[in-house]
C-alpha positions in Angstrom: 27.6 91.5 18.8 27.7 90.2 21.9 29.6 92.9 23.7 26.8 95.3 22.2 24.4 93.4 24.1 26.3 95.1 27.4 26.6 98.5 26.2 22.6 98.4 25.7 21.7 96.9 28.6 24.2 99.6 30.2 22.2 102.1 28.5 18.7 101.0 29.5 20.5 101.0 33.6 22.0 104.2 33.4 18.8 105.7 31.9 16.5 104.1 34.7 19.2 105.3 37.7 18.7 108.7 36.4 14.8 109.2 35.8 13.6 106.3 38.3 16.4 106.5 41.1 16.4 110.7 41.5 19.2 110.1 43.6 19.8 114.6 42.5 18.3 117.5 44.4 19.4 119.5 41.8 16.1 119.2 39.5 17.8 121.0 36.7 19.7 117.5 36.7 16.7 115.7 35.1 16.5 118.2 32.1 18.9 115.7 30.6 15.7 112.9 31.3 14.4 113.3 28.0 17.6 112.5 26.5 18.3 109.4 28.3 14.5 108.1 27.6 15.4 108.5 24.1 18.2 106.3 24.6 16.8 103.8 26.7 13.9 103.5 24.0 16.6 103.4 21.1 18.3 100.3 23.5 15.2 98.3 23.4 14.3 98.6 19.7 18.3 97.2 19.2 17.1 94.6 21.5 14.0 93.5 19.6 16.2 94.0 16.1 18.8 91.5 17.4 16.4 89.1 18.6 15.4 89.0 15.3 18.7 89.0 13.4 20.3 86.4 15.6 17.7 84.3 16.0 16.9 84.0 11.8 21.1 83.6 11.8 21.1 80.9 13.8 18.0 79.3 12.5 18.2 76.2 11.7 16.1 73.1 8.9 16.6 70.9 11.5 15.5 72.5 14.5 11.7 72.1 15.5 9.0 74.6 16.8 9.0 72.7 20.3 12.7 72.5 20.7 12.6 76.9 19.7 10.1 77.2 22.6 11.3 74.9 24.9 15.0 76.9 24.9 13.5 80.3 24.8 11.3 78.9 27.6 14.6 77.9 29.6 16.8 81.1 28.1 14.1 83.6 29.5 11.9 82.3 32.5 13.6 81.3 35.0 15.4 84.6 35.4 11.6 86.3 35.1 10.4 84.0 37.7 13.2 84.8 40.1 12.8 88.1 39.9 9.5 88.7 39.9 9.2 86.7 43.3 11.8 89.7 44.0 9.8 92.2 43.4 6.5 90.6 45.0 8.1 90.2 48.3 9.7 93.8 48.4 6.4 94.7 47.1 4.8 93.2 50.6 7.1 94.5 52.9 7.1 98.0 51.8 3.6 98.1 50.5 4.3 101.3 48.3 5.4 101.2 44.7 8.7 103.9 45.1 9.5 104.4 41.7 6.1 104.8 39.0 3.0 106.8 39.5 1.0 103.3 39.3 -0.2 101.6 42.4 0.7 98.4 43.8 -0.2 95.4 42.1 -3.5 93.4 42.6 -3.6 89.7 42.2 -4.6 90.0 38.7 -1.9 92.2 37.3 0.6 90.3 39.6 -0.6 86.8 37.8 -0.4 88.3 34.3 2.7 89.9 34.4 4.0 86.3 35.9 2.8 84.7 32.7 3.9 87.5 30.3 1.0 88.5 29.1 0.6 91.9 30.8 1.8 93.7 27.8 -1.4 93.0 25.5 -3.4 95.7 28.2 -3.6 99.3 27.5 -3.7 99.6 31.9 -0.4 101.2 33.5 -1.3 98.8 36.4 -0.5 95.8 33.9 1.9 96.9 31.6 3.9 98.6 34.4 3.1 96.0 36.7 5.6 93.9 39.5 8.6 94.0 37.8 8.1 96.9 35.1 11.1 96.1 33.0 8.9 92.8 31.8 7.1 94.7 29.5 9.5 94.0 26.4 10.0 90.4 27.8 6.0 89.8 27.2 6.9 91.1 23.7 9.4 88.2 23.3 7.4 85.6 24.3 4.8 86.7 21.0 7.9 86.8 18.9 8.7 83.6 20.2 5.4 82.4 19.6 5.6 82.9 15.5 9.5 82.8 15.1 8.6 79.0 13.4 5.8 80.6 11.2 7.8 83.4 10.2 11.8 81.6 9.1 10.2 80.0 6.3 8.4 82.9 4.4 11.6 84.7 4.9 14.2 81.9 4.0 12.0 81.3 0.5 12.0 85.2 -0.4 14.3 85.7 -3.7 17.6 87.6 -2.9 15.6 90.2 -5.3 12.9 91.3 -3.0 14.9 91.3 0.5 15.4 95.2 0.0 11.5 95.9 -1.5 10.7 93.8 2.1 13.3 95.5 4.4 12.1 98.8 2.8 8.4 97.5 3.8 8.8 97.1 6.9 11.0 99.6 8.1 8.0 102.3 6.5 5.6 100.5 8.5 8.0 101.1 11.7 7.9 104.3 10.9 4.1 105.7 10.1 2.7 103.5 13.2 3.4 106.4 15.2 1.2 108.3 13.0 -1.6 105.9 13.1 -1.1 106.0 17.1 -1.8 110.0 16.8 -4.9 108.7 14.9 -6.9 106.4 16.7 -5.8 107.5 20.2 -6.5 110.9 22.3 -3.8 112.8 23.4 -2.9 113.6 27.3 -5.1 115.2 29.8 -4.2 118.4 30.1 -1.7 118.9 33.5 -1.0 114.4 32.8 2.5 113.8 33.9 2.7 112.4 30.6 3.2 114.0 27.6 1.5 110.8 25.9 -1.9 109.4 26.8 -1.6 106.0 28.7 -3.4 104.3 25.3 -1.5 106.2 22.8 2.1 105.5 24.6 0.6 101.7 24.8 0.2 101.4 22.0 3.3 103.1 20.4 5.9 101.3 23.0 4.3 98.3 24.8 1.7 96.8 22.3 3.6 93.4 21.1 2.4 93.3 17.4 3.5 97.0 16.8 7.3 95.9 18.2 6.9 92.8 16.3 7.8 95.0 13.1 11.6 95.5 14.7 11.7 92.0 15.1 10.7 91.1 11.9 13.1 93.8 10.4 16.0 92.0 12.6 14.8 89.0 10.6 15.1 90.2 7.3 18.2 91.9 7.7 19.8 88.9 8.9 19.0 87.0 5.9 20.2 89.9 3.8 23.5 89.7 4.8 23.6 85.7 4.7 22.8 86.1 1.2 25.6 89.1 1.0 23.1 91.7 0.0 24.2 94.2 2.6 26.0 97.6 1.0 30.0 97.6 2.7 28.9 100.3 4.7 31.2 101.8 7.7 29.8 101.7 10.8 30.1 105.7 11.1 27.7 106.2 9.1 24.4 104.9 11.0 26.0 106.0 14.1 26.2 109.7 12.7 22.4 109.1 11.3 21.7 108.3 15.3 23.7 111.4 16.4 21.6 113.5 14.2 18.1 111.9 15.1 19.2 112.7 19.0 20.2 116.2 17.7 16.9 116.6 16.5 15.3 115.5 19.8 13.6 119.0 20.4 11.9 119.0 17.1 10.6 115.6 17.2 7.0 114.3 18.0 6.8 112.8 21.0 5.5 109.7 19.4 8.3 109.2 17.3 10.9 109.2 21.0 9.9 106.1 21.8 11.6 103.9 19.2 10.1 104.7 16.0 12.7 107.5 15.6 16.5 105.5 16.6 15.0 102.3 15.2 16.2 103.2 11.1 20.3 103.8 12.3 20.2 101.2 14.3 18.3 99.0 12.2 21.5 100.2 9.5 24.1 99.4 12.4 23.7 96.1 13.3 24.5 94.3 10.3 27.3 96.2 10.0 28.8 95.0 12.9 27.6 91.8 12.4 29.6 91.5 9.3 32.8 92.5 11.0 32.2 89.7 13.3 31.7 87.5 10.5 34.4 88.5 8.8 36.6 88.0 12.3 37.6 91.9 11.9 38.1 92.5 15.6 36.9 95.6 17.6 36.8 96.7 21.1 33.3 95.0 21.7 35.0 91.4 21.7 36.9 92.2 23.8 36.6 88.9 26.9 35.3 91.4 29.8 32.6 92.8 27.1 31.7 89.7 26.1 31.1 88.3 29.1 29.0 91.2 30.5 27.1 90.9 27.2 26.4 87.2 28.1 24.9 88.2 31.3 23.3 91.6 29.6 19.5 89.7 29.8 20.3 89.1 33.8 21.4 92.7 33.8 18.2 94.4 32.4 16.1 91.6 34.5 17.5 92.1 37.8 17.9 95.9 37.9 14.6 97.4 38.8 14.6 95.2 41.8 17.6 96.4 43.2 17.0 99.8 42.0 13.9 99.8 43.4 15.1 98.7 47.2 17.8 101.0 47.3 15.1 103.4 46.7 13.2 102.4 49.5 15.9 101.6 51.8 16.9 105.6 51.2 13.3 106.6 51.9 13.4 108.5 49.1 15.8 111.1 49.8 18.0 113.5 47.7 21.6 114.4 47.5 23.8 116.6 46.7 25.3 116.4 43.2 28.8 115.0 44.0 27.0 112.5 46.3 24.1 111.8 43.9 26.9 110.7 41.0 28.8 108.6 43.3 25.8 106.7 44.5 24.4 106.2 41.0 27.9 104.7 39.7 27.7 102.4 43.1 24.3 101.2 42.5 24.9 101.0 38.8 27.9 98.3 39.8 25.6 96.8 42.2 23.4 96.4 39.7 26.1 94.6 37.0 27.2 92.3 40.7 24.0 90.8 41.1 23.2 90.4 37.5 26.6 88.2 37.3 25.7 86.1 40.2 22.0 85.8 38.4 23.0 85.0 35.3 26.0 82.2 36.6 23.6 81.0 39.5 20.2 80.4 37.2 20.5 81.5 33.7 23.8 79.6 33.1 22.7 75.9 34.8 19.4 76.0 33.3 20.3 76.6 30.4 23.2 73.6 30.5 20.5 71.5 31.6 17.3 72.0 29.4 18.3 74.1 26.6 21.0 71.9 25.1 19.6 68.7 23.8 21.9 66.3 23.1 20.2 65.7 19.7 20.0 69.5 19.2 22.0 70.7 15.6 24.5 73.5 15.7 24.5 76.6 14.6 24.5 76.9 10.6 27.2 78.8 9.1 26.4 81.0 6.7 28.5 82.4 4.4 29.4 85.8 5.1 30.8 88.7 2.5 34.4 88.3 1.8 33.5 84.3 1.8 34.1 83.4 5.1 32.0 81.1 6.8 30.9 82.0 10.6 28.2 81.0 13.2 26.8 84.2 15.2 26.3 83.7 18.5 23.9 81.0 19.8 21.6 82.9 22.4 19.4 85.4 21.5 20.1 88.7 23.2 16.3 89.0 24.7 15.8 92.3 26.4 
C-alpha cells in the first residue's frame, strides 16, 4: 500500500511535467495531455480513497477526536506551510505566475490557501492559488474535520448492508457529474477550457463532492475487516481501468476528472490491501518503494515549487524532443531529491515529536481473510 502511494504520487509529477512544464517544441507532444490529465485525476481519487481506507483501518475506540486532529494537524501542515512560503517568495521575485492562466495571488487568496480553505470557492484565483497542488489538501482538512463523526456510523453498520452502502455511494460518485452538467453552464465559447470554471469546481475541487471517495475508502476498509471483500485478482480492476482510459475519446468531459477511474480503483485497493494483510509479497514492498511511498505526501507537496522555478529560471523556453525528455526525467528526480530531504528534514521530526503521544494506542489489528491478523500502515497517505 505504501509503495502505491509513490507510483501515484509519480503519476500526478509526471502528468504536471508534461502539461505544466512544456519543456517540448513539438506541440503534437501534448496531444498525449489529455491522457495524462486523466491519470493524474484517477491519482488523486486513489488518494482520497486511501485516506479513507487507512484511516477507518487504523481507527481506533480509544483514540479521541483531538488526538485525530492534532496528528493530521502535525502529518499535513508543516510541509504546506513550508512550501507555501516557497511559493510566496518565488512568487515575489518573479512577480508572474509561469505555469496557470490565473494571476498572481492577492493577499486574500494567499491567506486562504495558507489556512486550507481556498477550495470551498468556485474562483481560479483561490482554488488555483500559491501553491495549486493544495487544492486536494483543503479537501483533507474537511475529511479530517468529520473522520470522528463518520467511524462510528460506519463501525455499527451490520456486515449485511456494507455492500447496499458501498453500492450507494459509489452511484452517487458517479451521477454528480451529471448533476454538475445540471446546475452549471458550460464553457465560453473559444475558453481554454473545455469545462466552465464553476462546473470543473465543482466536479474536481468542491470538498463535499470528493468527500464521497473518502467515504467510499471508509466503507471499503471496513468491508474487508469484516472479510466481505470477493477474492478478486488484482487484474481485474486494472483491466476495468485500462478499458475506461480506452474509452477516453468517448467520454464526457465531466466524467475525466475522477468520476470515471474512481469505480476500478475504488475495486483495486482492497485487493492489494488484502495481499498485504495477508503478507503475500509484491514488488510494491519492496524497501526503495516503500520508502519513496513514505515521503509520496512531500513528493506531491514540494513539486510545483520546484517545477515552477525551473520554469522560470528557463524563461519559458522550448526544446527539442531528445532535450525536452532528458530535462523532464532530470527535473522529475529533482523533484523526488527535494521531496526526500522535505519529508526527512520536517515531515519526519514533526511528526516524532507531536504526532506520537506517548499515551497514544496502536494500531488495531483486524482480522484479515485467510485469518491472519495485520495492522495497515499508520499514516494516512494524504495527497
Amino acid at each position: 500500500m505504501t509503495g502505491l502511494r509513490f507510483l501515484l504520487a509519480g503519476v500526478v509529477l509526471a502528468g504536471h511535467v508534461l502539461t505544466l512544464g512544456r519543456f517540448f517544441e513539438d506541440q503534437g507532444v501534448y496531444e498525449a495531455a489529455d491522457a495524462s490529465s486523466m491519470a493524474s485525476a484517477a491519482a488523486v481519487s486513489s488518494f482520497f480513497l486511501l485516506s479513507g481506507f487507512v484511516l477507518a483501518w487504523n481507527a481506533s475506540p480509544a483514540d479521541t477526536a483531538l488526538r485525530f486532529w492534532r496528528r493530521r494537524l502535525v502529518k499535513i501542515f508543516p510541509n504546506h506551510v513550508v512550501t507555501w512560503a516557497l511559493m510566496v517568495g518565488l512568487l515575489m521575485v518573479t512577480g508572474t505566475a509561469a505555469l496557470l492562466p490565473v494571476p498572481d495571488p492577492g493577499l486574500g487568496q494567499a491567506v486562504r490557501n495558507l489556512l486550507l480553505v481556498h477550495a470551498w470557492v468556485p474562483d481560479m484565483a483561490d482554488f488555483s492559488s500559491v501553491n495549486p497542488v493544495t487544492w486536494s489538501i483543503s479537501c483533507e482538512a474537511f475529511f479530517y474535520l468529520l473522520f470522528p463523526l463518520l467511524i462510528r456510523p460506519v463501525h455499527a453498520l451490520p456486515a449485511r448492508l456494507l455492500w447496499p452502502v458501498i453500492a450507494l455511494v459509489a452511484g452517487l460518485v458517479v451521477t454528480m457529474p451529471l448533476v454538475a452538467m445540471a446546475v452549471t453552464d458550460e464553457a465560453a465559447p473559444g475558453s481554454w477550457s473545455p469545462l466552465s470554471t464553476e462546473r470543473w469546481w465543482l466536479i474536481y475541487f468542491f470538498p463535499p463532492v470528493r468527500l464521497l471517495e473518502f467515504i467510499l475508502g471508509v466503507v471499503l476498509a471496513r468491508a474487508v475487516q469484516l472479510d466481505r471483500w470477493p477474492p478478486l485478482r488484482p487484474h481485474w480492476p486494472l483491466l476495468a481501468l485500462a478499458g475506461v482510459f480506452a474509452a477516453r475519446p468517448q467520454l464526457p468531459e465531466e466524467y475525466v476528472w475522477g468520476a470515471a477511474t474512481c469505480l476500478p480503483m475504488a475495486a483495486l485497493i482492497p485487493v492489494i490491501a488484502t495481499r498485504d494483510v495477508q503478507g503475500r509479497g509484491s514488488r510494491l514492498g519492496r524497501r526503495g518503494l516503500v520508502v519513496l511511498g513514505e515521503a509520496s505526501f512531500a513528493l506531491y507537496m514540494v513539486h510545483f515549487p520546484v517545477l515552477y522555478a525551473i520554469r522560470v529560471q528557463l524563461d519559458q523556453r522550448t526544446f527539442d524532443t531528445v532535450t525536452a525528455t532528458a530535462l523532464s526525467l532530470v527535473v522529475s528526480g529533482l523533484c523526488v531529491a527535494v521531496s526526500l530531504l522535505l519529508w526527512r528534514g520536517v515531515e519526519m521530526p514533526m511528526m516524532r515529536r507531536f504526532a506520537r503521544p506517548r499515551a497514544r494506542s496502536a494500531p488495531t489489528a483486524h482480522p484479515a481473510p485467510g485469518g491472519r491478523s495485520t495492522p495497515m500502515p499508520q499514516e494516512d497517505p494524504a495527497p
